[in-house]
C-alpha positions as CSV (number, residue, x, y, z in Angstrom):
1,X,72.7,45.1,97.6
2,X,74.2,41.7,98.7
3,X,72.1,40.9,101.9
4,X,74.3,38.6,103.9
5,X,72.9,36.5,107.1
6,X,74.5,36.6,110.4
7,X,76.7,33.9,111.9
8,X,75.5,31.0,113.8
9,X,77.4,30.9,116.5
10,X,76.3,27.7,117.9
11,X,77.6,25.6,114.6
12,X,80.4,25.0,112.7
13,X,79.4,24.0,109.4
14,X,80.0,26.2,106.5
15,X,76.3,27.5,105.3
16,X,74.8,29.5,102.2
17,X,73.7,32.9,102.8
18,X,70.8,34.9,101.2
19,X,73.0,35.5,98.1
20,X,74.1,32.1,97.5
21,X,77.5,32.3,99.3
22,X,79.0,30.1,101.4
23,X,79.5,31.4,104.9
24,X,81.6,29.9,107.4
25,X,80.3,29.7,111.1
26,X,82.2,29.2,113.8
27,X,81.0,28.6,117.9
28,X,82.5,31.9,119.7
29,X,85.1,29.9,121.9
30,X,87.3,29.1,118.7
31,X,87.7,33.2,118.2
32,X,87.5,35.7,120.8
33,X,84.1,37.4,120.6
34,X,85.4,40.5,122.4
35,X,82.0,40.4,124.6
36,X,79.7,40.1,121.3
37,X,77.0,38.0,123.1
38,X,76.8,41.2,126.0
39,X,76.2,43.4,123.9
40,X,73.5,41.6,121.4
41,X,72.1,41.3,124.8
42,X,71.6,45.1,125.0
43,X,70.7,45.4,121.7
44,X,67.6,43.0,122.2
45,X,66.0,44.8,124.6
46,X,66.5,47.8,123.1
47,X,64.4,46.3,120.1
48,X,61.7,45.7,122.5
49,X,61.6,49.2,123.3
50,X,61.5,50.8,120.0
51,X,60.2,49.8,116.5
52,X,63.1,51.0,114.1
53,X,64.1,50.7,110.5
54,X,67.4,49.6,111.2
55,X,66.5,46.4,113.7
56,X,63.5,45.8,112.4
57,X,64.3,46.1,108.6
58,X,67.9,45.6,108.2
59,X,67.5,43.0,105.6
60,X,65.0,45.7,103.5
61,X,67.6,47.8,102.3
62,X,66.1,47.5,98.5
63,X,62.3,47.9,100.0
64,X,63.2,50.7,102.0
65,X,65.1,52.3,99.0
66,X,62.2,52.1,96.8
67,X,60.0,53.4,99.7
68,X,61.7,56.6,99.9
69,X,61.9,57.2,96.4
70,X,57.9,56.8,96.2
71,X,57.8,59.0,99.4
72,X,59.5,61.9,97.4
73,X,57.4,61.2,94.1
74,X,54.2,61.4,96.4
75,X,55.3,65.1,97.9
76,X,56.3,66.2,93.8
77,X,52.5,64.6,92.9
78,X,51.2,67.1,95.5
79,X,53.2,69.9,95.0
80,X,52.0,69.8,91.4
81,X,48.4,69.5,92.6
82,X,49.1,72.6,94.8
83,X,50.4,74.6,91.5
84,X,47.3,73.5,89.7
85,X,45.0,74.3,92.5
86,X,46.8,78.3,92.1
87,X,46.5,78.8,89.0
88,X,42.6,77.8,89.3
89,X,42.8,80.5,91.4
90,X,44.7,82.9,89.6
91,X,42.3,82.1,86.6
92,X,39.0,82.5,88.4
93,X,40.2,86.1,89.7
94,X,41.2,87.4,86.4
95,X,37.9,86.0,85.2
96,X,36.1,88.0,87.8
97,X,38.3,91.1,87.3
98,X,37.4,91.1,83.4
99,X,33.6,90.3,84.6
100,X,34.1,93.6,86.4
101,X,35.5,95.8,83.8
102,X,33.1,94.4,81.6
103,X,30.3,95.8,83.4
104,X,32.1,98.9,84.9
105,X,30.6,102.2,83.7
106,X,32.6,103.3,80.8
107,X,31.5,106.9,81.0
108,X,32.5,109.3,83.2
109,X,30.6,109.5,86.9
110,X,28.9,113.2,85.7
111,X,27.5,111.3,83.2
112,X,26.3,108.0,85.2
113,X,22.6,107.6,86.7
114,X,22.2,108.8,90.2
115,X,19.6,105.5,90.6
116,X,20.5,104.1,94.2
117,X,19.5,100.8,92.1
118,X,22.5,101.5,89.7
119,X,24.5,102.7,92.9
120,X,24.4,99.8,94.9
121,X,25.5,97.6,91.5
122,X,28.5,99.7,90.9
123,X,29.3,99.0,95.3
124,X,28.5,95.3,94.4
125,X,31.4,95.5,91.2
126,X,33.7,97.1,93.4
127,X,33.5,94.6,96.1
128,X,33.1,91.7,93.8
129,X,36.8,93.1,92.4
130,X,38.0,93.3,95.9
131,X,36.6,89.9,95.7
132,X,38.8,89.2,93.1
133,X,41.9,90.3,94.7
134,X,41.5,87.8,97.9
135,X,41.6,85.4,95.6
136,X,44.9,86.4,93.9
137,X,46.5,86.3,97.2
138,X,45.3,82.3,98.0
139,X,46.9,81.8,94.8
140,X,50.1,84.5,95.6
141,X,50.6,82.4,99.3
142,X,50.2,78.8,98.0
143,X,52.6,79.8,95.6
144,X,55.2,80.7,97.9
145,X,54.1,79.3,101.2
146,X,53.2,75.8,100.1
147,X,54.0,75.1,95.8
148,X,57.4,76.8,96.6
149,X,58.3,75.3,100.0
150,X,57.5,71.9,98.7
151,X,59.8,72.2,95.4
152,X,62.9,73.5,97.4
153,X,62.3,70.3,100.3
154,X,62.1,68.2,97.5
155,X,65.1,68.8,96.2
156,X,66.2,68.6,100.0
157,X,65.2,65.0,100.5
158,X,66.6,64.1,97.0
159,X,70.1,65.0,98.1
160,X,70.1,63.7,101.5
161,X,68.7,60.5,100.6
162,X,71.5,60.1,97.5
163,X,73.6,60.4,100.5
164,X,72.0,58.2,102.7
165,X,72.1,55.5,100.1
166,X,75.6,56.1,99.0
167,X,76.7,55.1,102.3
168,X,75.0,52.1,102.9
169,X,76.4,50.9,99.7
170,X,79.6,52.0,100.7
171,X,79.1,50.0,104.0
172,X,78.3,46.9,101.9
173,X,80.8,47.1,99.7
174,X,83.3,46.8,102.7
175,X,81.9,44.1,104.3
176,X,81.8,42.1,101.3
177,X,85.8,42.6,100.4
178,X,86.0,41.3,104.5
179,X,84.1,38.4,103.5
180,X,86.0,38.2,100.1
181,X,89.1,37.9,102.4
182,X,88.0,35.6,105.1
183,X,86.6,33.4,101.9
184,X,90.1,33.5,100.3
185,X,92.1,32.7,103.9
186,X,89.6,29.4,104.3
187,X,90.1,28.4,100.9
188,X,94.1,28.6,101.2
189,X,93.5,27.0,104.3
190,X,91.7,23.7,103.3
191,X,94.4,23.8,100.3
192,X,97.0,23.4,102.8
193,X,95.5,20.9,105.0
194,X,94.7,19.1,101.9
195,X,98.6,19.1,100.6
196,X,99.4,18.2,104.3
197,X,97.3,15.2,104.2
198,X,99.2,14.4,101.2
199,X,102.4,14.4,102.7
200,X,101.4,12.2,105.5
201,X,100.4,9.9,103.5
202,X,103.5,9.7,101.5
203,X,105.7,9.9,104.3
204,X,103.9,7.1,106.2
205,X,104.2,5.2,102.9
206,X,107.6,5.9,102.8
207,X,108.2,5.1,106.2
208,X,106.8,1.7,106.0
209,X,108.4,0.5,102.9
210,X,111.6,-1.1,103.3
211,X,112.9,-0.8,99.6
212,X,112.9,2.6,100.5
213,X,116.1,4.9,101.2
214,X,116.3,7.2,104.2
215,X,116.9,10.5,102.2
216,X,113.6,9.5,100.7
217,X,112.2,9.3,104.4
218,X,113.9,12.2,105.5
219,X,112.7,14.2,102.6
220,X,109.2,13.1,103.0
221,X,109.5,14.0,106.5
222,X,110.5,17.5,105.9
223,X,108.0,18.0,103.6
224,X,105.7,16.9,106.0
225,X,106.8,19.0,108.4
226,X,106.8,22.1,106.2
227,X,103.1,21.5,104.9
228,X,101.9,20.7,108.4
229,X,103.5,24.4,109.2
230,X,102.3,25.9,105.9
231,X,98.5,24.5,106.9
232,X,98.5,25.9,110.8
233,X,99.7,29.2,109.4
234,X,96.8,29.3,106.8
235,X,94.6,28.2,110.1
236,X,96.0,31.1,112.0
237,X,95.1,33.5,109.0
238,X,92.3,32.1,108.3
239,X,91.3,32.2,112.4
240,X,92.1,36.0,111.8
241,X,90.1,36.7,109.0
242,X,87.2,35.0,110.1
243,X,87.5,37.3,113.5
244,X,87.7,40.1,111.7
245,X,85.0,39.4,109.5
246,X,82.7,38.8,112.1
247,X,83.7,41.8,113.6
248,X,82.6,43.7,110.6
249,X,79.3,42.1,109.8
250,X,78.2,42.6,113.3
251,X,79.0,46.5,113.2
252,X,77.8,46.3,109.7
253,X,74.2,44.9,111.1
254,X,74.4,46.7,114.0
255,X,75.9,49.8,114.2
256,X,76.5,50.9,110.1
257,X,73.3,50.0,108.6
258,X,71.3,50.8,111.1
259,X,72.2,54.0,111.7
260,X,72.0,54.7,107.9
261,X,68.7,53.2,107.8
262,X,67.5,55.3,111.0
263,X,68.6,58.2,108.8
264,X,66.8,57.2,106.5
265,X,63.6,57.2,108.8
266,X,64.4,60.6,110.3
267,X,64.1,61.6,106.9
268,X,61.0,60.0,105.9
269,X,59.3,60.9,109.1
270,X,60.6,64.7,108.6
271,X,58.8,64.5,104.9
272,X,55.8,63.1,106.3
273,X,55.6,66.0,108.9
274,X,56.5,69.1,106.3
275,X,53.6,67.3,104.3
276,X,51.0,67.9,107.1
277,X,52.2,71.3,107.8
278,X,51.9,71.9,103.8
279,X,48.4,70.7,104.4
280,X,47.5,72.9,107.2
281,X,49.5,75.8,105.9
282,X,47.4,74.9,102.4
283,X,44.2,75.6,104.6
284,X,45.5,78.5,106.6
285,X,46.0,80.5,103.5
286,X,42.1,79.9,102.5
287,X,41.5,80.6,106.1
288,X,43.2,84.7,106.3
289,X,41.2,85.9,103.4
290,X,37.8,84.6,104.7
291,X,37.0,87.9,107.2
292,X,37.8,89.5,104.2
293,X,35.8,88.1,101.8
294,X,33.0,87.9,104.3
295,X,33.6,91.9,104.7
296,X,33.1,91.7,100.9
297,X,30.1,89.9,100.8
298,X,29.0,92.1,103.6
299,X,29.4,94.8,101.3
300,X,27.0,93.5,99.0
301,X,24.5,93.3,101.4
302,X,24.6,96.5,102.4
303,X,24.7,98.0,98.9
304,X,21.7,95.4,98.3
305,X,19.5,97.1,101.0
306,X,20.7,100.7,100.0
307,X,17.9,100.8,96.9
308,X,15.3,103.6,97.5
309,X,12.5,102.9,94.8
310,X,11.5,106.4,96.2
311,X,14.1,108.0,95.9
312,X,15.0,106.6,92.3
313,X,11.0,107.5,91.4
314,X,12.2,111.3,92.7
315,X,15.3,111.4,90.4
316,X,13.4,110.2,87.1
317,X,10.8,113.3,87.7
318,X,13.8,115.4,88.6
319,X,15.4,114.1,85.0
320,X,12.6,114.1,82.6
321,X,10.2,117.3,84.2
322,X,9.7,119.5,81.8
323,X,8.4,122.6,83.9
324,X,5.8,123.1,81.5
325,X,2.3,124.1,83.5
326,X,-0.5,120.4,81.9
327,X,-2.8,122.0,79.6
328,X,-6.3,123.3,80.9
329,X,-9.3,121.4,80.1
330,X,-11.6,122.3,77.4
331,X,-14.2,124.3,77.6
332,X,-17.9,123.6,76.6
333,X,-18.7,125.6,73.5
334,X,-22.3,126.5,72.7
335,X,-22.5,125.8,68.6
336,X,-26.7,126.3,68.8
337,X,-26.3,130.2,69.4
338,X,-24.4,129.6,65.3
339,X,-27.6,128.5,64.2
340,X,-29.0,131.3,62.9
341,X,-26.0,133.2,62.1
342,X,-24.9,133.9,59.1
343,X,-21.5,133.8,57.2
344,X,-21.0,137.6,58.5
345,X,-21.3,137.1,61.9
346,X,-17.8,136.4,62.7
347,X,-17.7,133.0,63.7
348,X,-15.7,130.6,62.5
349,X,-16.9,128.4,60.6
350,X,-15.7,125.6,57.7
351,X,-15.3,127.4,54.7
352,X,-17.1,126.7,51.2
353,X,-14.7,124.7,49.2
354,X,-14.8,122.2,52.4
355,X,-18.2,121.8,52.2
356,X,-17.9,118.7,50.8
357,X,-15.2,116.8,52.9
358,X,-13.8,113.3,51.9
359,X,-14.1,110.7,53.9
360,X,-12.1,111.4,56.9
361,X,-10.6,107.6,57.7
362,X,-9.3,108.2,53.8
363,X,-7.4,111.4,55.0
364,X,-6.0,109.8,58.1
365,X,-5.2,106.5,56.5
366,X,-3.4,108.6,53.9
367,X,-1.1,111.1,56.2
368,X,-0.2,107.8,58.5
369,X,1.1,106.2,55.3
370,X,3.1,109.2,54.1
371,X,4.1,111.1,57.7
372,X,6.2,109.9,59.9
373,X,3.5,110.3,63.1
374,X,4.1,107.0,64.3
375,X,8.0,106.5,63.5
376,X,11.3,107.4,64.8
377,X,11.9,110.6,64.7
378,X,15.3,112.1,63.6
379,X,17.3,113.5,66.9
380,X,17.1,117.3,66.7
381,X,20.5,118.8,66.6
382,X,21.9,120.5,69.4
383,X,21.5,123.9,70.1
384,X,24.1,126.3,71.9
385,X,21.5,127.9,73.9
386,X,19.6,124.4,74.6
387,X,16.4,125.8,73.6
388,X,15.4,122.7,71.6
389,X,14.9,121.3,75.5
390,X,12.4,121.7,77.3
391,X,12.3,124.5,80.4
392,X,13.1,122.3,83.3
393,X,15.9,121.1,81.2
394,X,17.1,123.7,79.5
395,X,17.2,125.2,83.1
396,X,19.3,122.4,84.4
397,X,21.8,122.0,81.4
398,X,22.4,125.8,81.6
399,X,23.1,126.1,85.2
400,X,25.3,123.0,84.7
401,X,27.3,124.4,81.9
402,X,27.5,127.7,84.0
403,X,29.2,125.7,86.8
404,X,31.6,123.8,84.5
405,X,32.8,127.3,82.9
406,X,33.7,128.8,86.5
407,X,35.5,125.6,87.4
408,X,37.6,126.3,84.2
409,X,37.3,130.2,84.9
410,X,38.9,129.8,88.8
411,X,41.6,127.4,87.0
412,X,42.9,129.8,84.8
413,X,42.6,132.5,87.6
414,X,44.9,130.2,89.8
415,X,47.3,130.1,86.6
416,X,47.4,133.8,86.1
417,X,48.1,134.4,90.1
418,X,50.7,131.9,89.5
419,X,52.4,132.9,86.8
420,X,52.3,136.5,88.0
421,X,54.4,135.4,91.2
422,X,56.7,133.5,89.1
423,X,57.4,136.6,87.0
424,X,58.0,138.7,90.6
425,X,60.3,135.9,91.0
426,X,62.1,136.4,87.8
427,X,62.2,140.1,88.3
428,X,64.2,140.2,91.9
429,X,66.0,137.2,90.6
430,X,67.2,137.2,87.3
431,X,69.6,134.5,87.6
432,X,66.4,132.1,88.0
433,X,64.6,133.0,84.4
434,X,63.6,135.5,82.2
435,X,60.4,137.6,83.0
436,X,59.6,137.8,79.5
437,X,59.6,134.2,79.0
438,X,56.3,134.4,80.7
439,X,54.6,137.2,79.3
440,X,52.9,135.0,76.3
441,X,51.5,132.6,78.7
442,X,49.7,135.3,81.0
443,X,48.4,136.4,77.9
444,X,47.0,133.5,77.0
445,X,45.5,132.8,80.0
446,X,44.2,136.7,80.3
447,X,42.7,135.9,76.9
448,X,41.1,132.5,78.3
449,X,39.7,134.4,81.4
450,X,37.4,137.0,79.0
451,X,36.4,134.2,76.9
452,X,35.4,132.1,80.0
453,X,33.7,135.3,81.5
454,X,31.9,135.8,78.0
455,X,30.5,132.4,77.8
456,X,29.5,132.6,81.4
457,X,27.6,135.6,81.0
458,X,25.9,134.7,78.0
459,X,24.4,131.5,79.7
460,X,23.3,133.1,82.3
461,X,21.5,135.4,80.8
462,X,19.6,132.5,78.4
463,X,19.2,131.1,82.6
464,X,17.6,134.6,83.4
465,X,15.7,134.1,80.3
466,X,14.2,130.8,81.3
467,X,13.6,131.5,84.8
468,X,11.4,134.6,83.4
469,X,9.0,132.7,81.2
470,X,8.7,129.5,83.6
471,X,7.8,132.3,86.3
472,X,5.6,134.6,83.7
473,X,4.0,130.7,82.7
474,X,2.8,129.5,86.0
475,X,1.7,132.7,86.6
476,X,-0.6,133.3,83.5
477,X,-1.7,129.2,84.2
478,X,-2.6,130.4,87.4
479,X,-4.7,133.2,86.8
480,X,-6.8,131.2,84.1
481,X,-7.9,128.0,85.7
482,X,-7.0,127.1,88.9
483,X,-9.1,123.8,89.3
484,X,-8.3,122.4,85.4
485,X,-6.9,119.3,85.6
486,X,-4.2,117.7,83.0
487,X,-4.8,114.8,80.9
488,X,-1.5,112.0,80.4
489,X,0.3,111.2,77.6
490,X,1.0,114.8,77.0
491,X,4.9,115.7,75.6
492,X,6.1,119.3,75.6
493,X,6.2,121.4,73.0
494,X,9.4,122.4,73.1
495,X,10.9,119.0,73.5
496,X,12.9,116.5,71.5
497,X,15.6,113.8,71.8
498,X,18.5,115.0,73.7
499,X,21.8,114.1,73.5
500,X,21.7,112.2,77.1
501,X,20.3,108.4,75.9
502,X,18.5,108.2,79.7
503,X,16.8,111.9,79.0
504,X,14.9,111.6,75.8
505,X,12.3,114.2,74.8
506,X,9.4,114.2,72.2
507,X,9.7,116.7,69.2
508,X,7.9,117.2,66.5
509,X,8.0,115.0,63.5
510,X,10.9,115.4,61.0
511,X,9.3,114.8,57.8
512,X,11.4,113.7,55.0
513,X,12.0,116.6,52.5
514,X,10.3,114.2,49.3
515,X,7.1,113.2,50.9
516,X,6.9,116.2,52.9
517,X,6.4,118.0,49.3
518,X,4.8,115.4,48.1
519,X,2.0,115.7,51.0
520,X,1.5,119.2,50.7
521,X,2.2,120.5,47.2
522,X,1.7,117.8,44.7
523,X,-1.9,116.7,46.8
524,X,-5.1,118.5,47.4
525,X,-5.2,120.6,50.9
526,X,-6.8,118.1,53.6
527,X,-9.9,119.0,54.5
528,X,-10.6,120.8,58.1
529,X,-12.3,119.2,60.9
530,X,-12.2,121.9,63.2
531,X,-10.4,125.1,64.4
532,X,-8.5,125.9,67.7
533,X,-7.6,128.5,69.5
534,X,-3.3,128.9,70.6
535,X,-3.3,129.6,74.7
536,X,0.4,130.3,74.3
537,X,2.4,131.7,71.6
538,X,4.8,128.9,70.1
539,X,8.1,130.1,67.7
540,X,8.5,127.0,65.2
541,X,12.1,126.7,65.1
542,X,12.2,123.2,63.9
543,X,10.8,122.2,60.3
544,X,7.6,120.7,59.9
545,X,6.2,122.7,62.9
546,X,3.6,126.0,62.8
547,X,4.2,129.8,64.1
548,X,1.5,130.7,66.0
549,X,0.6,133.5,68.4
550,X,-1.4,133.6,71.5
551,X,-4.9,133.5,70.9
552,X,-4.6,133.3,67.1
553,X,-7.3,130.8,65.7
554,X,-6.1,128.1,64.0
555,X,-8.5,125.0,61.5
556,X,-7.4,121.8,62.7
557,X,-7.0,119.3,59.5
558,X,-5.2,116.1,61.6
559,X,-5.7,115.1,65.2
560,X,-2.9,114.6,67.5
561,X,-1.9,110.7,67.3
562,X,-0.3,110.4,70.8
563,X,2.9,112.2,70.2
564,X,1.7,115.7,71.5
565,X,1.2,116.9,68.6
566,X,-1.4,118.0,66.1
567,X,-1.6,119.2,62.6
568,X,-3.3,123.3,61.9
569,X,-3.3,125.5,58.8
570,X,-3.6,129.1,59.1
571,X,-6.1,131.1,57.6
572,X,-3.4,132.2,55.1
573,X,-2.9,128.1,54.0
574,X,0.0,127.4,55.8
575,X,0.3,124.2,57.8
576,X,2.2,122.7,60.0
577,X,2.6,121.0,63.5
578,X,1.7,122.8,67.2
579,X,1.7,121.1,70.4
580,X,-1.6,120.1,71.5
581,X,-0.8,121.4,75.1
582,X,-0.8,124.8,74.0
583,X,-3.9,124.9,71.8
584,X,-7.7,124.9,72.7
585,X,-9.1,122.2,70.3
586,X,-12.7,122.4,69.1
587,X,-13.8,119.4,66.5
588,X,-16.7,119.5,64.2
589,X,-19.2,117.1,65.4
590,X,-19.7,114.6,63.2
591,X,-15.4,114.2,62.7
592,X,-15.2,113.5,66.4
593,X,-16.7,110.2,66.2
594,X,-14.8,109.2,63.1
């Protein structure tokens, strides 16, 4: 943009302007200033009174067009800071969200511990996921409250400053084809005064030479006269274009730039304003979630100080009891009134061929490397009836099952009551459906009904069962030994792993089928060291395990290890494993200390 000094009004010698052109300046009395010097009066003070672009900087149109452009480049560099700042956001929550389901129970809540421990960490994953969501909606509002709002003012400012700048080079293109004709008037004009010059001087040459004729003189006289008339008309044109020139270059200065570069400011200033609102709106939206989020976090605390050890201690006996009765404790047997029995007497006593015994620590070294004592055992498979749990649990799986088969049972009762009113429907209103239609389902669910009743009363009747020998038990444990007191470590007899991972039973060793034979066919019998006595009658069902009735005497030929469990042959040569809880043990004396 040409930037083009203003007049000097006090001169009039033709000067050079900022751009290198010529302009001519003229004192105000030669022209009529039309009251210019009242009003630049005005105009002063009114500089004095505010500080604006277009007094102040109405030489800075290129400065002031590269300022704008950097102020709309700075508010797209902060948009885009804004859009990465959300999608931080929108990443951290789906981080958090996948953290959650992560660690979310998988399994149904049935099936889930009742631990107030494991409690208060599922609270803590909820809250952590409402967590999650706060954070989705800073990244939903600076989206469209601050990313969004910035991108469509943007584009705003773009537009009106295209405008703004359009029309100031509109306003300079117009003042410089004013000054283009004012510069084409004053050159015309010093051409005429120059070719009027020329004619006086030829006409005065003319005049004063006597050789010459007088149509000579009067010709050089009327071109005299008609350049001298030629040159004040170029003056009076030129006179007028210089008028109107200045006119225009002091509304151009003073009223057309500076009222595009005021725009301008307005526009600048409204940018820098939506850019601290941006800001504060850019805090605001942090602001809103933070009682929620502290609500969250609150929430954590809470589920924090809702663990019970107590109570958790409570639910692991209520899981894992077994309702077995501990076994009594041994009784002192008298072996120096055997002394001077003999064989006949009835006592029980290490027969012949065990006379000679090997060395025990061989025999035990020898069943640990071929038994499984000390290894995982196989899980026992499932039974319908649950008896390969123990009591307690049998007890408690039964009486759940019960309760899952009447909640099915009342379902298909509400199905049959409704179908049956939808056939009584059908019947008065045939138009509606068929009656028929629905005869097959009601059948089905009739069928359904019986087999739910059936299952139900065939569990509880195994329930019945259980509750009769836990009662029958404690009753029998009662009347023996009041004041015996049960030694640790011990499992249950009837126990094994379960199919619940948290509720895991002991049962008895599952030998492989080779070394099982191996162990008692292809080697020699294992020598007894000592004999028991069964306080309870135990069935056997699992392999590798002993029949025994109550009170039948048993020769021990491998203690228990720690398991619960201890290895007997009958009298008849059968062996196997019975639980040491339901056994009175009695060890020969010199295998006790082995």
């Amino acid at each position: 943009m040409r930037q083009t000094a203003p007049l000097n009004w006090s001169s009039t010698a033709p000067r050079k302007g900022h751009d290198g052109r010529r302009r001519w300046e003229t004192k105000p009395e030669r022209v009529s200033n039309g009251g210019y010097a009242d009003i630049r009066g005005v105009l002063s003070r009114e500089r004095q009174l505010a500080m604006s672009w277009g007094t102040e900087l109405w030489d800075q149109f290129e400065n002031l067009d590269k300022h704008t452009q950097w102020g709309i480049d700075f508010l797209e560099r902060y948009a885009k800071f804004v859009k990465e700042r959300l999608e931080i956001e929108q990443t951290y929550a789906k981080q958090l969200r996948n953290l959650v389901k992560k660690y979310c129970p998988k399994r149904s809540k049935e099936d889930e511990p009742r631990f107030s421990s494991c409690l208060s960490f599922y609270a803590i994953l909820n809250e952590l996921n409402d967590y999650a969501g706060q954070r989705e909606i800073v990244a939903e509002e600076m989206g469209h409250k601050v990313y969004g709002e910035l991108m469509r003012y943007g584009q705003d400012l773009k537009s009106e400053r295209k405008h703004h700048l359009a029309e100031g080079r509109k306003a300079q293109q117009y003042l410089d084809h004013c000054w283009k004709q004012m510069d084409n008037s004053k050159k015309k004009f010093e051409r005429e005064c120059k070719e009027a010059e020329k004619s006086q001087i030829s006409y005065e040459r003319l005049d004063n030479d006597a050789n010459a004729t007088k149509s000579e003189v009067e010709k050089a006289k009327s071109q005299l006269y008609l350049r001298t008339h030629m040159a004040d008309e170029s003056k009076n044109e030129y006179a007028a274009q210089l008028q109107n020139f200045n006119g225009e270059q002091w509304k151009h200065f003073n009223v057309a730039i500076p009222q595009i570069f005021k725009n301008l400011q307005d526009m600048d200033e409204r940018r820098t304003v939506k850019l601290g609102e941006t800001y504060r709106s850019f805090a605001e939206v942090e602001r809103r979630v933070i009682p929620i989020i502290s609500k969250c976090l609150d929430g954590m605390v809470v589920a924090a100080k809702s663990v019970d050890e107590r109570r958790d201690s409570a639910i692991v006996v209520e899981s894992f009891k077994s309702g077995f009765d501990p076994p009594v404790d041994f009784p002192f047997e008298d072996y120096s009134q055997n002394i001077y029995r003999t064989g006949s007497d009835g006592t029980i006593s290490t027969p012949k061929n065990e006379a000679v015994r090997p060395d025990p620590k061989h025999s035990v070294s020898r069943a640990k490397n071929k038994l499984w004592l000390f290894g995982k055992k196989p899980k026992a498979p499932t039974l319908e009836d649950f008896s390969h749990l123990p009591p307690e649990q049998r007890r408690k799986r039964l009486q759940q099952r019960i309760d899952e088969l009447s909640k099915e049972l009342q379902k298909e009762v509400d199905q049959r009551d409704a179908l049956n009113k939808m056939k009584d429907v059908y019947e008065k209103n045939p138009q509606m459906g068929d009656p028929g239609s629905l005869q097959p389902k009601i059948s089905e669910t009739m069928c359904n009904m019986e087999r739910l009743r059936s299952e139900i009363h065939k569990n509880e009747s195994w329930l019945s069962e259980v509750e009769g020998k836990q009662s029958s038990r404690g009753d029998r444990r009662a009347s023996a030994d009041v004041n015996h007191h049960a030694p640790h470590g011990r499992e249950s007899p009837e126990g094994s792993y379960t199919d619940d991972p948290s509720q895991e039973h002991r049962s008895p060793p599952q030998p492989d089928p080779h070394e099982f034979d191996d162990e008692f066919e292809d080697d020699d019998p294992l020598p007894a060291i000592g004999h028991c006595k069964a306080l309870y009658g135990f069935d056997g069902q699992n392999e590798g395990t002993l029949v025994m009735k109550e009170d039948e005497i048993l020769y021990i030929i491998e203690e228990d290890k720690g398991d619960g469990w201890t290895r007997a042959r009958k009298q008849s040569g059968e062996e196997g494993y019975v639980p040491t809880s339901y056994v009175e043990i009695t060890l020969e004396k010199n295998s006790k200390g082995s």
